[in-house]
Every structure is written in structure tokens, then in C-alpha cells.
C-alpha positions in Angstrom: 40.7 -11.5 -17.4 40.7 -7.4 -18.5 43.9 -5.9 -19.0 43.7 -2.6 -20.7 40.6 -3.7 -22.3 41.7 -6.6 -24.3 40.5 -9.9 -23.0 43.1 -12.3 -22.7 42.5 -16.2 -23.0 45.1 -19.2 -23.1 44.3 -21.8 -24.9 46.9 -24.3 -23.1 45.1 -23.1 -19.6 41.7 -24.4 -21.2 42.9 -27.5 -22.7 44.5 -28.5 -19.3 41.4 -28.0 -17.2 39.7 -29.7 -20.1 42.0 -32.5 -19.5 44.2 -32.5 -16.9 45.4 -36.1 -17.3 46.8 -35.4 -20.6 47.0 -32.0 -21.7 48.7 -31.2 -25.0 52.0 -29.5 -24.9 51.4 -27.3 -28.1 49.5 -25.6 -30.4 49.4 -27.9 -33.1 48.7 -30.5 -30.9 45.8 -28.7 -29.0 44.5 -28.0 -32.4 44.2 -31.8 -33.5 43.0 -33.0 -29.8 40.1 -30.5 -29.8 39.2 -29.2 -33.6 37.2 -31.7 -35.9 39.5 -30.2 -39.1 42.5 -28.7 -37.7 44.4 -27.0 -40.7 48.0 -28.1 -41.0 50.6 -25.4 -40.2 51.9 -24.3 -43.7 55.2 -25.2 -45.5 58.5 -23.1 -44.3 58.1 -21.9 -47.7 55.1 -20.9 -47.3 54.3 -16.9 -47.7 55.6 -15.6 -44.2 51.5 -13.4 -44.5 49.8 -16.5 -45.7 51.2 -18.2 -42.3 50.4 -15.8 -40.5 46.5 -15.8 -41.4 46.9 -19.6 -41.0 48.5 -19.7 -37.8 45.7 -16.7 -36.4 42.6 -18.6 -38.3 44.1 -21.5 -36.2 44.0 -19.7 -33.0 40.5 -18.1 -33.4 39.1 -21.6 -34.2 40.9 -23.0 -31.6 40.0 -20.5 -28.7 36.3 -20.7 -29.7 36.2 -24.6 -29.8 38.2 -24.7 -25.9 36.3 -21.5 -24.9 32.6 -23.6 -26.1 33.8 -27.2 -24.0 34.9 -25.3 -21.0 31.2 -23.6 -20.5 29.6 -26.9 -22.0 31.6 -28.7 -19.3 30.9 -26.0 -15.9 34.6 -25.2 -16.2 34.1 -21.5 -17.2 33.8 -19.7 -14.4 37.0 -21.8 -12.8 38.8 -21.0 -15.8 37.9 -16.8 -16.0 37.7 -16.4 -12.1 40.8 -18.9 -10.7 43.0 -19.9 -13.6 43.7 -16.6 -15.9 43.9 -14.2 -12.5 46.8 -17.2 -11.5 49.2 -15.8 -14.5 50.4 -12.6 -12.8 50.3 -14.2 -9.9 52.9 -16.8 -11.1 54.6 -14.4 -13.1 55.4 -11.9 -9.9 56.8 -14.9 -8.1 59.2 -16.1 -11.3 60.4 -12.1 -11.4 61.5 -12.2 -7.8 63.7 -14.2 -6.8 64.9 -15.2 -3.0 68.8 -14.6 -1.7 70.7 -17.1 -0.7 73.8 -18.1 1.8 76.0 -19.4 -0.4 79.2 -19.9 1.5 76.5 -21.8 4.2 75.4 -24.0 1.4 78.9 -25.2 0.2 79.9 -25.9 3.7 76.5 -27.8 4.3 77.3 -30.3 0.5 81.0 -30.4 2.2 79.7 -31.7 5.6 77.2 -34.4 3.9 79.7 -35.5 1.3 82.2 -36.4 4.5 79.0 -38.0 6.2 78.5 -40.4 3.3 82.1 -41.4 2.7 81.5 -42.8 7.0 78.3 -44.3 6.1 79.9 -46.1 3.4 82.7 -47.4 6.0 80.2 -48.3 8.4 77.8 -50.2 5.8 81.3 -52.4 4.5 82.1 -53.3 7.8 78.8 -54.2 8.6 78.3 -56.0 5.7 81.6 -57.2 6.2 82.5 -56.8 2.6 82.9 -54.0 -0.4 79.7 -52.9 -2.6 77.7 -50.1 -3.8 75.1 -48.4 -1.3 73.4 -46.7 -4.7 73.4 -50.1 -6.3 69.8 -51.8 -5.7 71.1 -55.3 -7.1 74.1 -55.4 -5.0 72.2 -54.3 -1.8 70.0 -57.4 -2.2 72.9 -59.3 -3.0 74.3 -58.7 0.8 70.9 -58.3 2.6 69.4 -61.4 0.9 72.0 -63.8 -0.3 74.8 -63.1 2.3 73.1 -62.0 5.6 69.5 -63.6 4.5 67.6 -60.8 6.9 64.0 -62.5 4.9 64.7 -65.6 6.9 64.8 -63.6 10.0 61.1 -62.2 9.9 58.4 -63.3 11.9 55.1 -62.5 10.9 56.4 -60.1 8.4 55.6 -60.1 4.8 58.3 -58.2 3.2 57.8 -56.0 -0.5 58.5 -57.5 -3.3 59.5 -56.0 -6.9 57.7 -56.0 -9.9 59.8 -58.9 -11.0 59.1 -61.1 -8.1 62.6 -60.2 -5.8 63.2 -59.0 -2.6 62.9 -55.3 -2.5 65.2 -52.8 -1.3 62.9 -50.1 -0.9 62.5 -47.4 2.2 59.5 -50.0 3.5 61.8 -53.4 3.3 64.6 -51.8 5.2 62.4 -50.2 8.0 60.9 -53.6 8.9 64.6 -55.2 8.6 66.2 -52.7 10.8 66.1 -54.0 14.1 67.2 -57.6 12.6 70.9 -56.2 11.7 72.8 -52.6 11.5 73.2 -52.5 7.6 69.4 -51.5 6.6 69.7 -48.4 9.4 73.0 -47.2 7.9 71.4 -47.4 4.4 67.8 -45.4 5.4 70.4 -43.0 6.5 72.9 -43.1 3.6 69.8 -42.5 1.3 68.3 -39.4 3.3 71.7 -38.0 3.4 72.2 -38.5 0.0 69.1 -37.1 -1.2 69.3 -33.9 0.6 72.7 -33.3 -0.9 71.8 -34.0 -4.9 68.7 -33.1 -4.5 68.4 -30.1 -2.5 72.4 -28.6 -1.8 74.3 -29.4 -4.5 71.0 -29.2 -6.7 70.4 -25.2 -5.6 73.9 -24.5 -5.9 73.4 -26.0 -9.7 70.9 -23.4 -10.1 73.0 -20.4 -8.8 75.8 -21.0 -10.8 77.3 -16.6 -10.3 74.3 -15.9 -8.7 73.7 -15.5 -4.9 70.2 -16.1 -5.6 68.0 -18.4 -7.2 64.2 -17.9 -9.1 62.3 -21.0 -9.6 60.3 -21.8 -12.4 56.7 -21.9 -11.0 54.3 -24.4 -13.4 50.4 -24.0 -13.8 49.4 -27.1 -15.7 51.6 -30.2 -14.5 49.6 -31.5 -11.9 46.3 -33.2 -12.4 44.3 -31.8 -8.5 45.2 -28.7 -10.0 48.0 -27.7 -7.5 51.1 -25.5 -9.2 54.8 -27.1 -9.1 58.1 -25.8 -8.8 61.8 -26.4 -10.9 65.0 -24.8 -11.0 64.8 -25.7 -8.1 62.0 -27.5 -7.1 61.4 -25.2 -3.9 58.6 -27.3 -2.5 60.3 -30.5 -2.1 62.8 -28.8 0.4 62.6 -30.8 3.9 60.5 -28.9 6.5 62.7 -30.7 9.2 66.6 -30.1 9.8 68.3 -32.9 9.7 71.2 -33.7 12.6 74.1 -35.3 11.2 76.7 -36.7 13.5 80.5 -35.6 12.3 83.0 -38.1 13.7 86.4 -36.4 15.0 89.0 -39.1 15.6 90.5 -37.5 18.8 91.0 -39.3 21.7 88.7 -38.4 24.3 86.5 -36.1 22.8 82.8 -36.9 21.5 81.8 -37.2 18.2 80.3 -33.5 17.1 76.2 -33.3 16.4 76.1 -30.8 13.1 72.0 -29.5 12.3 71.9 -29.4 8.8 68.8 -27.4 7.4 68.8 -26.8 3.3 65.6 -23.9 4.6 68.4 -21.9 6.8 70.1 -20.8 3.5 67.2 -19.0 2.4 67.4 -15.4 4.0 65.3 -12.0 3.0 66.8 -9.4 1.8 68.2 -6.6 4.1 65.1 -5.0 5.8 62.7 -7.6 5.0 61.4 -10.6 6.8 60.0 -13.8 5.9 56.5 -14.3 6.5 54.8 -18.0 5.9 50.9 -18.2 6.1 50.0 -21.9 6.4 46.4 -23.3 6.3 46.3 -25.6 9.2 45.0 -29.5 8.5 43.4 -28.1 5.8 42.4 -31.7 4.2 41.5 -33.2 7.5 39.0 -29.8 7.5 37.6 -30.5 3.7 37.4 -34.0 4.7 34.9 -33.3 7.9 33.5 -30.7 5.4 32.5 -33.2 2.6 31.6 -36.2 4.6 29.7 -33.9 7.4 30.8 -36.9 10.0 29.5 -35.7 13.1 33.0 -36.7 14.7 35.0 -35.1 12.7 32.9 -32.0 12.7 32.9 -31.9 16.8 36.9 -31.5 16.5 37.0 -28.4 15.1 34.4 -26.8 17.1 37.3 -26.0 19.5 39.8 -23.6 17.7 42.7 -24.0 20.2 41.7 -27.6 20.3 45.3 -30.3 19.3 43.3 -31.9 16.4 45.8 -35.2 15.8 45.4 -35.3 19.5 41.7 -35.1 19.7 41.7 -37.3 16.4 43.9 -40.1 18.6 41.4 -39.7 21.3 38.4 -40.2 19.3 39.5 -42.8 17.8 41.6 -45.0 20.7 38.0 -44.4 23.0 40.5 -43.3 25.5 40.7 -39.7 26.9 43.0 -36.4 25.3 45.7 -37.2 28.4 46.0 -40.5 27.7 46.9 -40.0 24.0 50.3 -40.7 23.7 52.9 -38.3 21.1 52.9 -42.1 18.9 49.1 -42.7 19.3 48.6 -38.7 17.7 51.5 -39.8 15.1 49.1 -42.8 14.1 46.0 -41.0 13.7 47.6 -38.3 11.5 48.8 -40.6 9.1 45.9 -42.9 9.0 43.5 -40.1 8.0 45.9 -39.0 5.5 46.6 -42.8 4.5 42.8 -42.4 3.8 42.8 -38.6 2.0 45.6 -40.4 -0.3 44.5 -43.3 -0.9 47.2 -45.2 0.3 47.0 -49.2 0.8 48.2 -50.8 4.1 50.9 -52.0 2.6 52.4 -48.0 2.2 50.9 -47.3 5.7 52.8 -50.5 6.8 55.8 -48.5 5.8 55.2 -45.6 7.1 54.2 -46.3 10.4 56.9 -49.4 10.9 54.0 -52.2 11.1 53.0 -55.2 9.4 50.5 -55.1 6.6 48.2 -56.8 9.0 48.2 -54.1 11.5 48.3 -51.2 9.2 44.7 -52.7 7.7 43.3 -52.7 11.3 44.2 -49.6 11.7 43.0 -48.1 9.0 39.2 -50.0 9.6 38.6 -49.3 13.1 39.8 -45.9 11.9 37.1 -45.9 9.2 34.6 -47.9 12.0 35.1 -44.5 14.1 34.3 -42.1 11.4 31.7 -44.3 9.6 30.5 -40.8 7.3 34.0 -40.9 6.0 33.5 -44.5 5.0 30.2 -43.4 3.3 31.7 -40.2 1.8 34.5 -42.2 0.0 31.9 -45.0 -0.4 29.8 -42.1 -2.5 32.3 -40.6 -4.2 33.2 -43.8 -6.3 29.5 -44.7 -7.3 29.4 -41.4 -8.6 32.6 -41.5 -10.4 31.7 -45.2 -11.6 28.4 -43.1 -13.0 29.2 -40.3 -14.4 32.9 -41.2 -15.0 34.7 -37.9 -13.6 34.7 -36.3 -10.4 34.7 -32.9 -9.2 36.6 -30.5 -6.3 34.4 -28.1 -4.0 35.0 -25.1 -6.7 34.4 -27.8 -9.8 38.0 -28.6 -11.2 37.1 -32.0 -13.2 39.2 -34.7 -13.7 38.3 -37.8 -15.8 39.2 -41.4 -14.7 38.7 -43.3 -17.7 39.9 -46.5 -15.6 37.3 -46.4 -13.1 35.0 -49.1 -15.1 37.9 -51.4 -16.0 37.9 -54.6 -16.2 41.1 -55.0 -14.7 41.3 -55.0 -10.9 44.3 -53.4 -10.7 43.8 -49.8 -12.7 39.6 -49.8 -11.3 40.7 -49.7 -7.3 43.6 -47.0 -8.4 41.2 -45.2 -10.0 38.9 -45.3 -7.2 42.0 -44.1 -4.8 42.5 -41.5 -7.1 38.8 -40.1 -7.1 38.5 -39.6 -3.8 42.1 -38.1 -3.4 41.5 -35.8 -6.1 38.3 -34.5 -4.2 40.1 -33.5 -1.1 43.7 -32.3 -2.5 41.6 -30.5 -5.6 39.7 -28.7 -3.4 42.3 -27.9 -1.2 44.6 -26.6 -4.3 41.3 -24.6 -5.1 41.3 -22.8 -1.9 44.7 -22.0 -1.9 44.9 -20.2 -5.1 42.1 -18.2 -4.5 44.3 -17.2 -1.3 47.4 -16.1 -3.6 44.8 -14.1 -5.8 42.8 -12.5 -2.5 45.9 -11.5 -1.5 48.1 -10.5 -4.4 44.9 -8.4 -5.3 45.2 -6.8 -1.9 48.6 -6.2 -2.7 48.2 -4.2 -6.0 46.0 -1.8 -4.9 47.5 -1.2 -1.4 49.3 2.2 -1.1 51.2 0.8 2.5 51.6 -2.6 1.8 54.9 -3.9 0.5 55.1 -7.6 0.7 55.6 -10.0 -2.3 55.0 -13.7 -2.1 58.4 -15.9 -3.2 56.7 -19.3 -3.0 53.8 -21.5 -2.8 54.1 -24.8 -0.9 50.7 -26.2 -1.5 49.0 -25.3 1.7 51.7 -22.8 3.0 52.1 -19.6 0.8 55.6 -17.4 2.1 56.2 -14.2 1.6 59.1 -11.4 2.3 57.4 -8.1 3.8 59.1 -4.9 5.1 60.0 -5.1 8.8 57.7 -2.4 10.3 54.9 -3.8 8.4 55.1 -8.1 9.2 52.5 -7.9 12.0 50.1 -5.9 10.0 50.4 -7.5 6.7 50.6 -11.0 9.2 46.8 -10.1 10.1 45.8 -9.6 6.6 47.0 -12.6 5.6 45.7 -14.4 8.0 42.1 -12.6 7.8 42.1 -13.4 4.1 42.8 -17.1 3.9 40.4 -17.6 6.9 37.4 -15.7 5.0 37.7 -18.3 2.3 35.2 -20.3 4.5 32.9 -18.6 2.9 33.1 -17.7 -0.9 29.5 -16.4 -1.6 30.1 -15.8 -5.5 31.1 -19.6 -5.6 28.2 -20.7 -2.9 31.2 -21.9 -1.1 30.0 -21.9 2.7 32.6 -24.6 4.8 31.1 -27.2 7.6 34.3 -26.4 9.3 36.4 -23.1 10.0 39.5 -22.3 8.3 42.3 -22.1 10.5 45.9 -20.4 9.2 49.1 -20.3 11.3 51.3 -17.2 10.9 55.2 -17.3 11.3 58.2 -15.3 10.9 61.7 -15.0 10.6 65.0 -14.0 9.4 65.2 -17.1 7.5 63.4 -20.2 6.1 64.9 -22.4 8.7 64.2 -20.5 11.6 60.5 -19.2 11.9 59.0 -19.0 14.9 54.7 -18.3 15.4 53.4 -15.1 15.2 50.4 -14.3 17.4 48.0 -12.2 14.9 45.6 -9.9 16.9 41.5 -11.0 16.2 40.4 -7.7 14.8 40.5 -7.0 11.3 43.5 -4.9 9.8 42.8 -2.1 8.1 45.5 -1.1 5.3 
């Protein structure tokens, strides 16, 4: 990357994609992963001008050493034409920052702390005794001990912990809650509480005399490559509001229904609008892609087509109106199950089946689309060969378990190959969207939008009001060309498909329909 005509380089940027597993967090430790005779840093009492030559010596040696294992290893060009042009990307989001109800936000931690204190009521009484709903220990005590729910299930095989016990977990209590009220009142207790640490009480935390917050937006903490978010962590905000019932203790009237949504806090600033781009099933897309399954392919030869929906049909052999809303649900997390690498055992969890079912499922799912099979099949011999694997735009990771001799760490590397193939790639794609687009951006003399946050596939930004549906079809034109990336010899199986919304806050978008024809800015 040029600016001004210096050319700028980061060694901690090279040492990640070098090693994304375990980067080093400093210089000096850079220095002794990756030089053969890395000189010490000097003595505090040291010449302030000898440490200085030192410390720049250092740096040369250094940058020449990471600059020599990135080209050695086909990691240059993702480091010069992805990584480097990320940096003023991530910087323009950390010097905006978004607005935020406050006032809402109090009244929202308010609402949920009342909502706990009658959860905790209801879980005594139905426990018929006092203990701690954070407790894990006392929580088996009552389920196990007292009520003995494990006695009650047929066919079931509950989780166990680490050490053997009963477990507690989200997975335990979904297949114990129609055997007794307590493990409802605790899934809820826990997704209440969560929502109010984590992501009420936790933004408020960050505001402190502020009416806004700024998150801290991190390049090199996640192995696939995708960026995270602190202070606060803006991607882990619940897409879904959550409906809290509010119990009023008068006589004849019905307990109030409250929609709590920690997104309807976030609000543009005055004469601006929200504007999220989201690439649509965009792993289910890489997958077909990838594994060229000839089923997979068909679905997406149908733009308009309802791909879960299509996906459920497929693979029930039954037809599109006969899919059911929980028939679609399955599909869409199987294939993801599969993208992730998730055992039956999670899928059990997630889908409120035994173990037993959740394994059918996922082979007649893998029976349907037999290429996938073979694609993940293919994927692991490589990685057993060559001992890394790659994403479509060649981000490497290393799994140096994959030849273990222990069972355990070889099938979690393999999980993690093939996950780290689809989710790479898909990280990949999406910041060469932010770059298209913040480059668009710069040298636009009508456009004035900024982009406030990245949500792995979904980017959202705030744009002027009399420019949303024309910076809406840029957008979306952009992150649809990426099918094709010609410099890359990127060239897609499948098309890219991007959903446009908009709104006056986070928690109330609604679609945007974005005109066909190319904008023109």
C-alpha cells in the first residue's frame, strides 16, 4: 500500500497471516519467532541513539524476513492487495462512532433486571426450594439429586461434563424441558441474563458521558481471517428482539408483552439513515461453489428462488409446498452443522433431537448432496498431505493436529479444515467488499455514506437521506460483482446475491428494492 509515496508494511499483519493460530503479540516476540539471530533490545541504559539504530536494524531485518515467507508461502499478494488496504478501512470505522438512545437503554436493563428477579420466583417455586440460577453445581443439585429429570428420559442420552456429571448446559435443558417447568424457566433466565450483561448494561459500560459508543474493530484475532469487534463487541448483538412478558399484579388485567431489542437503541444521526448490505447464504453459495454438487448448483439458478426451502425439498424428496417452516429450519442448520463442523451431538442441541436422529439427519443430508461429501472428503486428504489448507483468495492456516495420533485433536482438526475453507473464503469476500466500496467512497464527489460496522457477512452503513437508494444500488452492484474477481482468477459456480435494507434504526430495517441497472455516481 502507497501513501504519499512511502510504502507502508506491518510486520504484525505478516506474522498473523503467516500464522494465524498463534501470532505474536509484539515486536520482540515477532523478532524471536521469525529471525534466526534476533538482537536483544538494549539495556534502559543503553544510549537513547544506540537504541534507536537497534530497534530500526531490528525492524529492517524483521520486515525483510516476514516480507521473504509471505511471497515464499503465496501470501503476498493477500497481504499487499486485501490486508494493508483493510487498515484505513478499520481505522474510518474506529473514528466514527454510532449514536445511541440512552434513556431507551436504561429502561430496557430496568425491565430485564425486574424480569429476572420473576424468573428467579418462578424457578424456587418450581424447584420448590431456594438456590442460585447462575450456580451450575446447585442447578444440578435440584435437577439431578432432587427432581432426578435423568431418570425421566427415554431414549435420551443426556451431555455430560468433562468430569463425568450431569451437565447443565443449553443442550441438557432443551431435552429436559418438556419433563418439568424448571429447565424452561432457566433457558429463559440465561437468555435474559445474557442480553442484559452482555449487551445493555455492557453498552451502557462503554458510554459512560457519552451518548455514543466507538468499538474497537480487531484485524488479527480470528484464525478464517474474519475482523472482531470490543468495546462493545457490536457483532454479537442479537439479530432477533426478544419479547419479555412483564407481570402487573392487578386484578383482571393481563400480564403486559414488552419487545425488547438491544439493535433499536442504535439510531443515525439527524439526516442520515441506516443502510445494511448483507450477502445472502453466502457459505451455502461457496459451499455449492467448491464442491460443484450439481444439487446444490441447480438451487441457485433461480434468483427469487426460497433456498432453505428448495434445500428442504431436495432433500425430504418431497415437493417446495410440502416443505414445512420446521422441515426448511432443519435443512438450514444441517448444511451449516456441516460448514461448521459440528457433531450430532451439537446438532442434537440445536434442533431439540436425540443424538441418534441428529446423525441421520445429517447423512441422508450428506447421501443427497454426495459432492459435498466428496468435497469435505477431499479437503482432509489434502490437509493430511500438505498439512495446511487454503480459502478461495489463499489465506493459509496450518493444522498441525491433523496427523495426530490422538483421535480426539485429528477429527477436530479435520472439522476445522473444512470450516476454515468455507468461513475463510467467505471473510475473503467480504473484505474485499469493504475495500470496493470504501474505495468508491474516497473518490466519489456525491457520495456521503460511511460504514459503522462489519457483521461478518452484513456490512451497515449511515448515508445521507436523499442519497440511500442510490448509494443502496452501488452497494449492492459491488458486493454482487465479487463473483467475478479477474485479478484473483476468482470466477464463482454460483451468483452472489446481497439483500439491501434500511431504516431509522438497527432494530427496525425493512428491505429495500434496488433497481437492476447500474448506478452511476
Amino acid at each position: 500500500m502507497t501513501l504519499e509515496g512511502c510504502q507502508i508494511q506491518d510486520p504484525q499483519l505478516s506474522g498473523w497471516l503467516l500464522d494465524p493460530i498463534d501470532p505474536a503479540t509484539c515486536f520482540q516476540d515477532l523478532l524471536n519467532k521469525h529471525c534466526r539471530n534476533p538482537r536483544t533490545t538494549p539495556a534502559l541504559e543503553s544510549k537513547k541513539v544506540s537504541q534507536i539504530i537497534t530497534g530500526l536494524y531490528s525492524l529492517y531485518k524483521l520486515n525483510r524476513e516476514l516480507c521473504s515467507k509471505l511471497q515464499s508461502q503465496g501470501l503476498w499478494s493477500l497481504y499487499v492487495d486485501m490486508e494493508l488496504k483493510m487498515i484505513p478501512v478499520l481505522a474510518s470505522m474506529e473514528v466514527g462512532h454510532i449514536n445511541v438512545d440512552k434513556e431507551a437503554l436504561r429502561r430496557t436493563s430496568d425491565l430485564l433486571g425486574t424480569k429476572m428477579k420473576q424468573l428467579e420466583q418462578e424457578a424456587h417455586k418450581a424447584a420448590g426450594q431456594m438456590f442460585l440460577l447462575t450456580s451450575s453445581t446447585q442447578l444440578r443439585t435440584v435437577l439431578f439429586e432432587k427432581l432426578r429429570l435423568h431418570e425421566q428420559c427415554e431414549n435420551k442420552k443426556l451431555p455430560k461434563t468433562i468430569n463425568k456429571q450431569q451437565s447443565t448446559s443449553e443442550a441438557a435443558l432443551l431435552q429436559l424441558q418438556d419433563l418439568h417447568p424448571l429447565p424452561k424457566i432457566i433457558l429463559e433466565y440465561r437468555q435474559i441474563h445474557k442480553i442484559k450483561s452482555t449487551f445493555v448494561d455492557g453498552i451502557l459500560s462503554c458510554m459512560m458521558t457519552k451518548n455514543y459508543i466507538s468499538s474497537t474493530w480487531h484485524q488479527t484475532s480470528v484464525v478464517t481471517g474474519r475482523i472482531s469487534a470490543s468495546h462493545p463487541n457490536f457483532q454479537a448483538l442479537p439479530r432477533q428482539p426478544l419479547q419479555v412478558t412483564r407481570k402487573l399484579f392487578i386484578s383482571g388485567k393481563e400480564d403486559a408483552v414488552v419487545t425488547v431489542h438491544p439493535r433499536a437503541m442504535f439510531i443515525p444521526k439527524e439526516g442520515w439513515t441506516f443502510l445494511s448490505a448483507d450477502f445472502c447464504q453466502v457459505e451455502l453459495r461457496l459451499l455449492a461453489h467448491l464442491s460443484s454438487d450439481p444439487e446444490l448448483l441447480r438451487i441457485f439458478t433461480n434468483p427469487e428462488a426460497d433456498v432453505f426451502c428448495m434445500l428442504a425439498s431436495q432433500w425430504k424428496g418431497v415437493s417446495k409446498t410440502e416443505v414445512s417452516s420446521e422441515d426448511r429450519e432443519h435443512a438450514k442448520r444441517i448444511v451449516y452443522s456441516v460448514v461448521y463442523g459440528a457433531g450430532p451431538e451439537r446438532l442434537s442441541g440445536i434442533l431439540g433431537v436425540s443424538t441418534e436422529q441428529a446423525r441421520r439427519f445429517q447423512d441422508s443430508f450428506l447421501q443427497t448432496y454426495m459432492e459435498v461429501q466428496n468435497f469435505i472428503q477431499k479437503t482432509v486428504a489434502d490437509c493430511h498431505k500438505k498439512g495446511y489448507v487454503l480459502s478461495i483468495m489463499g489465506r493459509r492456516r496450518t493444522l498441525h493436529n491433523i496427523n495426530s495420533p490422538d483421535w480426539g485433536a485429528r477429527m477436530q482438526a479435520e472439522r476445522q479444515a473444512v470450516n476454515f475453507v468455507v468461513q475463510g473464503s467467505a471473510a475473503d469476500l467480504c473484505k474485499m467488499a469493504m475495500i470496493r466500496i470504501f474505495n468508491l467512497l474516497s473518490t466519489s464527489n456525491s457520495l456521503s455514506a460511511r460504514l459503522i460496522a462489519q457483521l461478518h457477512d452484513e456490512l451497515l452503513y449511515e448515508v445521507q437521506d436523499s442519497q440511500v437508494e442510490q448509494f443502496a444500488a452501488v452497494v449492492k452492484s459491488t458486493m454482487e460483482s465479487l463473483e467475478r474477481i479477474d485479478q484473483l482468477n476468482i470466477h464463482l459456480k454460483v451468483p452472489l446475491k446481497v439483500a439491501v435494507s434500511s431504516g431509522k434504526s438497527w432494530g427496525s430495517m425493512s428491505e429495500l428494492i434496488v433497481p437492476q441497472s447500474l448506478p452511476s455516481f
